[in-house]
C-alpha positions as CSV (number, residue, x, y, z in Angstrom):
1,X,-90.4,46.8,3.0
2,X,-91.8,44.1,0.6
3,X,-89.7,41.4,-0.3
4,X,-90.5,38.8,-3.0
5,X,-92.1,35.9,-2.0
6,X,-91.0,33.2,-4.4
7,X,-87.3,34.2,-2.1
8,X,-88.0,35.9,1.1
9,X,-85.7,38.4,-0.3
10,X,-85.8,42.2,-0.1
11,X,-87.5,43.5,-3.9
12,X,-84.8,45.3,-5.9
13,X,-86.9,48.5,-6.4
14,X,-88.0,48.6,-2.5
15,X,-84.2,47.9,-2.3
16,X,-82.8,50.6,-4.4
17,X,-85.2,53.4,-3.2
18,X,-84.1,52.9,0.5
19,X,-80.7,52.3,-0.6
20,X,-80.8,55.8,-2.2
21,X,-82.7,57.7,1.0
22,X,-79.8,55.9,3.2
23,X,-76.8,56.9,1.3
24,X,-78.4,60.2,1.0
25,X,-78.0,60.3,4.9
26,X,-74.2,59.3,5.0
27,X,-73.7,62.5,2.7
28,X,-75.2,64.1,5.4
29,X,-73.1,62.3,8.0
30,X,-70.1,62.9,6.0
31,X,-70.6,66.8,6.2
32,X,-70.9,66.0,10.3
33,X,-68.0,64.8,10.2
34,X,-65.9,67.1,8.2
35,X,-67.6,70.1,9.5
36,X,-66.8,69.0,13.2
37,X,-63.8,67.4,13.0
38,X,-64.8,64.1,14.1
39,X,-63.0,60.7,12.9
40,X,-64.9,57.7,12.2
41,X,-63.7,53.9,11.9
42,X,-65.8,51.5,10.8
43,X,-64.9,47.7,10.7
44,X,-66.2,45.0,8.3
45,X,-64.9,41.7,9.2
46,X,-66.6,37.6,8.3
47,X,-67.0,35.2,6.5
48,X,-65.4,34.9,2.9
49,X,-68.6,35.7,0.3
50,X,-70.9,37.1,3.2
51,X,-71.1,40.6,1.2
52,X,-68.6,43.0,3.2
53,X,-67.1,44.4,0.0
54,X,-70.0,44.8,-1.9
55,X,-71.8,47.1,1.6
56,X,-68.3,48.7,1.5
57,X,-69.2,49.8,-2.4
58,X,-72.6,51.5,-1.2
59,X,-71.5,53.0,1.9
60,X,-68.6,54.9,0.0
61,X,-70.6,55.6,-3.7
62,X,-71.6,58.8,-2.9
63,X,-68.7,59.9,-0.3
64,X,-65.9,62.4,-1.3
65,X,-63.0,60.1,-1.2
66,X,-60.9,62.7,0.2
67,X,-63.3,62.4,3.6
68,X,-64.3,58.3,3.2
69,X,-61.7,56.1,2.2
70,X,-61.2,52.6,2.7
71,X,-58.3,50.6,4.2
72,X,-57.6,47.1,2.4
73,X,-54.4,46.2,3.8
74,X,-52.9,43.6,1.8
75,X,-50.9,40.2,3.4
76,X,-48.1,42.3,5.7
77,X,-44.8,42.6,4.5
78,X,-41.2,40.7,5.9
79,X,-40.4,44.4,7.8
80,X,-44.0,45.0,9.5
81,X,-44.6,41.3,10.5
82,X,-41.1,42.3,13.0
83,X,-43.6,45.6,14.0
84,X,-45.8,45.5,16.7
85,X,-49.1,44.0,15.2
86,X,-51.4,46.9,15.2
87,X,-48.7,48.9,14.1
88,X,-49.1,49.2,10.3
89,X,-53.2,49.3,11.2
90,X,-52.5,52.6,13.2
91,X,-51.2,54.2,9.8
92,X,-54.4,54.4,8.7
93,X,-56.3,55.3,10.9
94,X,-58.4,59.0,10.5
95,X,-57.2,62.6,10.9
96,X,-60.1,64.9,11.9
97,X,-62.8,65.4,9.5
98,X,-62.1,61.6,8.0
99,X,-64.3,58.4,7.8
100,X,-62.4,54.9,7.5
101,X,-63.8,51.9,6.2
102,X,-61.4,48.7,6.9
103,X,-62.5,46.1,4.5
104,X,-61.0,43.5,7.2
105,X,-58.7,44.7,9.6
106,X,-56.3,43.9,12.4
107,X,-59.0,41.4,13.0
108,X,-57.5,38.9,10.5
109,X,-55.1,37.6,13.6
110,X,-58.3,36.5,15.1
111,X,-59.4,34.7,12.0
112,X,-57.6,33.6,8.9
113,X,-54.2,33.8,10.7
114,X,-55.3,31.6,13.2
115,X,-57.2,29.0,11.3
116,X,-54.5,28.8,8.6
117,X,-51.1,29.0,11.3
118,X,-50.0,32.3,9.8
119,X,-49.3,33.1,13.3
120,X,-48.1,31.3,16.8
121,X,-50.1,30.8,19.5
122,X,-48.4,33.2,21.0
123,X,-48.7,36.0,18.9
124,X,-52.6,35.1,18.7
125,X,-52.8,34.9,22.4
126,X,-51.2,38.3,22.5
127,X,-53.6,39.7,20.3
128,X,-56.5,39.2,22.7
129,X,-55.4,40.4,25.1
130,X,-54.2,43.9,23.2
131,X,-57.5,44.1,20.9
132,X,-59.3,45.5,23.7
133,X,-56.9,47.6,25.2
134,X,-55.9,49.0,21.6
135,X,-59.4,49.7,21.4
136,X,-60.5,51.3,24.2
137,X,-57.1,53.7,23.4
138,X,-58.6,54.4,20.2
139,X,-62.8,55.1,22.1
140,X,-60.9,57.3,24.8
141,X,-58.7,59.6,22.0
142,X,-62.1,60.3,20.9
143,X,-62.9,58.1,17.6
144,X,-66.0,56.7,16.7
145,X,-65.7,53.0,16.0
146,X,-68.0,50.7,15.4
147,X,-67.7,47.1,14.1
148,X,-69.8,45.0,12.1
149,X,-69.9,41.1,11.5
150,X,-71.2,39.8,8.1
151,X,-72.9,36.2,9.0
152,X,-74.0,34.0,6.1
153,X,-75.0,29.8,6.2
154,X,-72.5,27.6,4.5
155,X,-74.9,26.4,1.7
156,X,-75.0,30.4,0.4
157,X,-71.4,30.7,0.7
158,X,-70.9,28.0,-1.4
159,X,-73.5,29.3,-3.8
160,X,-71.6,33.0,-4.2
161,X,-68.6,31.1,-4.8
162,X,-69.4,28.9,-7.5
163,X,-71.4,32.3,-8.7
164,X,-68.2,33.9,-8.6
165,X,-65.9,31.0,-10.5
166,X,-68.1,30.8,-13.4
167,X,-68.3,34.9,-13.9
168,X,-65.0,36.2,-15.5
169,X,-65.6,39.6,-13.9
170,X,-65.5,38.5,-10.5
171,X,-63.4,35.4,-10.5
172,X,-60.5,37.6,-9.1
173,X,-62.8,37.6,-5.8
174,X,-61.8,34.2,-5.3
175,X,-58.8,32.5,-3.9
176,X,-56.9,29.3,-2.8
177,X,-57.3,30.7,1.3
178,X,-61.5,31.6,0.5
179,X,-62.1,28.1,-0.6
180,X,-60.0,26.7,1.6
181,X,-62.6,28.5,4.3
182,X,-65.0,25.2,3.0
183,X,-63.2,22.3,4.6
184,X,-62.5,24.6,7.7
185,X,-66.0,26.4,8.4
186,X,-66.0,24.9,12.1
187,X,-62.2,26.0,12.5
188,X,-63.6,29.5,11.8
189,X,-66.6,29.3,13.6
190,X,-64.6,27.9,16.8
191,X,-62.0,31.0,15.6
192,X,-64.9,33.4,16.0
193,X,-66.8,32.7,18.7
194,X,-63.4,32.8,20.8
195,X,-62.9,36.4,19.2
196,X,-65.8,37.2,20.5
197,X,-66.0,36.2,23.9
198,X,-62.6,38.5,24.2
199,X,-63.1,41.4,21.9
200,X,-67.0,42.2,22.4
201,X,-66.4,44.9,24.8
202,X,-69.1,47.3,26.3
203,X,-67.1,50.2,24.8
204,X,-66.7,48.6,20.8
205,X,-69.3,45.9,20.9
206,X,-69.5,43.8,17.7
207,X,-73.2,44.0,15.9
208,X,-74.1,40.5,13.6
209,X,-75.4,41.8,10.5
210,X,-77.5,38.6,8.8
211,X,-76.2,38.3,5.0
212,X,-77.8,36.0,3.5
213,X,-80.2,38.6,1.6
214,X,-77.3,41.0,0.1
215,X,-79.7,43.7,-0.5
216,X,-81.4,43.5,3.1
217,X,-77.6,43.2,4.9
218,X,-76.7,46.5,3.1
219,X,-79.7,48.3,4.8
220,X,-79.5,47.1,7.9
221,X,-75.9,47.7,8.0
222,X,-75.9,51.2,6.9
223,X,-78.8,52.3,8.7
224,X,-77.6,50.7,12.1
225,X,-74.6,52.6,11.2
226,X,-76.7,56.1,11.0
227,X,-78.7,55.8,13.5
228,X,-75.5,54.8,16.6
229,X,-73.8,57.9,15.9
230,X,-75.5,61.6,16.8
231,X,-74.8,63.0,13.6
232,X,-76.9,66.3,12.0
233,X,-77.5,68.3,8.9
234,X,-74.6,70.9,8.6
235,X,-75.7,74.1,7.0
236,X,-73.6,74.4,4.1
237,X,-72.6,77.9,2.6
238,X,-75.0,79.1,-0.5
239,X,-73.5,78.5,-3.9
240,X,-74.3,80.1,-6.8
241,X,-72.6,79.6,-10.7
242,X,-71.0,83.0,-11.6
243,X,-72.1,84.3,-14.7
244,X,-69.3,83.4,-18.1
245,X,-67.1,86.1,-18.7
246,X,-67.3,87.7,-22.2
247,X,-64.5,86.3,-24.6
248,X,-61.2,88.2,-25.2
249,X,-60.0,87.3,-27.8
250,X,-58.3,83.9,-26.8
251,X,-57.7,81.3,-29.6
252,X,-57.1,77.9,-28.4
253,X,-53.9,76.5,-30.1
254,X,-53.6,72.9,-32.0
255,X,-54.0,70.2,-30.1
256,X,-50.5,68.6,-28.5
257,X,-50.7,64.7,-28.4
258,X,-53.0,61.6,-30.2
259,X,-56.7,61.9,-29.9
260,X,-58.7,59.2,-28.0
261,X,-60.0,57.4,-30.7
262,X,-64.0,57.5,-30.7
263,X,-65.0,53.1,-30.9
264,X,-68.8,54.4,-30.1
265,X,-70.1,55.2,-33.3
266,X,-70.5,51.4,-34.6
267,X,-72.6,50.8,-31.5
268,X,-74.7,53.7,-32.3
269,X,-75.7,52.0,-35.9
């Protein structure tokens, strides 16, 4: 794939044409999954600004929602932080026929709950000791999961995020805990390389995706995703558009309700 050389990074229409051909291929997964029954997790975890929302977006464009979703579980409430910790995780977890994307997951103990004291040492020994178990539950019931971490330097993190504080539309990405990530990026490295050591299992291994080309970490990703599980085309039932009925006489009565008002036509002038 050529990549431009002025950055080393992937070309936008090499980019967009694989992109296309890939997600393509998670329709096709997709219709596996529904078609057979099978349920699918998939985990994006890292660090703040490496690009796991914005693979999220491409993996799920093209999905039927109603097959994909994705989990984004926000801070816990007072009740579920008295549950057991993987309890309110387990909630959304597939039926069969379902794919779930967890934009971070039960993972966060691991990470920003340790780094920022969110929880005891306790509860986060706890937790490494569970993960695996709770995994190896999930592998053994029969669900696909696979995990991915995001990688990117500390110089490009910093560049997204003062990308994303001058840009009105995303500025809502950003917030006191993601650049707080700045003065603690060896507390989270420490953080991560102890996750790993625990929670990189034989049966749920974690796989590094390198961000710090966007456009190459979403290909990677999604076709490392496609090519670890034994998915197939699913011949689908021929459809065919019925021909209109002829009219019987039915007259559509006046409209109930205000009209969406049409602000288009100035910008057609």
């Amino acid at each position: 794939m050529s990549t431009d050389p002025s950055t080393g990074r992937l070309k936008r229409k090499a980019y967009e044409k694989e992109l296309l051909r890939l997600q393509g291929e998670l329709v096709e997964l997709q219709e596996w999954v529904k078609a057979g029954g099978h349920r699918v997790v998939v985990i994006f975890e890292g660090r703040d600004a490496a690009g796991k929302g914005s693979t999220i977006k491409r993996v799920a464009e093209y999905l039927n929602p109603r097959v994909a979703r994705i989990a984004a579980l926000p801070a816990p409430t007072e009740r579920e932080r008295t549950q057991w910790y993987f309890q309110r995780y387990v909630a959304h977890l597939p039926a069969a026929g379902e794919i779930v994307l967890f934009d971070r997951s039960w993972y966060n103990r691991a990470g920003v709950e340790r780094v920022m004291g969110f929880c005891t040492q306790e509860e986060y020994t706890r937790f490494l000791h569970q993960c695996p178990i709770f995994e190896r539950l999930l592998i053994e019931d029969g669900i696909l999961l696979r995990k991915y971490w995001f990688s990117v330097s500390d110089a490009e993190q910093e560049r997204r995020f003062r990308a994303r504080l001058e840009d009105p539309m995303r500025r809502w990405k950003l917030s006191e805990i993601d650049l707080e990530s700045i003065n603690r990026w060896e507390d989270y490295s420490r953080a991560k390389d102890e996750m790993m050591v625990h929670t990189h299992i034989p049966e749920a291994p974690w796989y590094d995706v390198e961000s710090e080309d966007k456009r190459r970490a979403r290909v990677n990703m999604i076709a490392h995703l496609l090519a670890s599980i034994p998915y197939h085309e699913v011949r689908r039932a021929p459809l065919e558009i019925p021909e209109r009925p002829a009219p019987t006489g039915y007259r559509r009565p006046p409209r109930v309700g205000s009209r969406v008002p049409d602000v288009t036509r100035g910008l057609l002038e």
